[in-house]
C-alpha positions in Angstrom: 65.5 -294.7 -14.6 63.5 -297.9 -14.6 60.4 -296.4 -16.0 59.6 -293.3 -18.9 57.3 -291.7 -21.6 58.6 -291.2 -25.5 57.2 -289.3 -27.5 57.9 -290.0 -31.5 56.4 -289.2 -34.9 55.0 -292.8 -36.5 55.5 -293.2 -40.4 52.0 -291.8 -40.6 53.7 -288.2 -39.7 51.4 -288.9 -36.2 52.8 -288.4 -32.9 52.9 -291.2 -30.5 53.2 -292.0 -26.7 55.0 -295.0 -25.3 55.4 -296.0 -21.9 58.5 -298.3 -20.9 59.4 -299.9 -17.8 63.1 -301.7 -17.8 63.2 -301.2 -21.4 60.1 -303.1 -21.6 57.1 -301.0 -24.0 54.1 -301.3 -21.8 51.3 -299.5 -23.4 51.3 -297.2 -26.5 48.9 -294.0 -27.1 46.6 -293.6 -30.6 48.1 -291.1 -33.0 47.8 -287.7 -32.4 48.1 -284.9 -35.1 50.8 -282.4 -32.6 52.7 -283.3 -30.5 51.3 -280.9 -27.6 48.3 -283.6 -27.9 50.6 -286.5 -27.4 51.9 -284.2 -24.2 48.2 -283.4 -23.0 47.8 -287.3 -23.3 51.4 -287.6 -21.2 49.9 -285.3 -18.5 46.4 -287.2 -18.2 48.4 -290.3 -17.5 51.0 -288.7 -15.0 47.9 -288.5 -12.6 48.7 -291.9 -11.9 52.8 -291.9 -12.4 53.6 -289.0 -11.7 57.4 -289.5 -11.3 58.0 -290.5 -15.1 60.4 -288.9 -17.3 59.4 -287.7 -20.8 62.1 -288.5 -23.6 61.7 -286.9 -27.1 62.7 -289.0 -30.0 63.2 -287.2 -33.1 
């Protein structure tokens, strides 16, 4: 797939939203304190591209 989110926990213990295209990291979310608020935040922005995966990084 040329293009998907990824959610991860930052050292701050905050979660995190980053979208990549080719590999490429093209924008990054603020911190969030669960990660069902770096989901809401993944959902807001799938308005727009709506076809992109979701990978969870642990």
């Amino acid at each position: 797939m040329a293009h998907k989110f990824e959610v991860y926990k930052d050292k701050a213990g905050e979660y995190r939203v980053r979208f990549k295209y080719n590999s490429e990291v093209i924008f990054a979310t603020e911190g969030y304190a669960s990660k069902s608020g770096a989901h809401r935040a993944i959902e807001s922005i799938k308005k727009f591209v709506p076809e992109a995966p979701t990978d969870e990084l642990e």
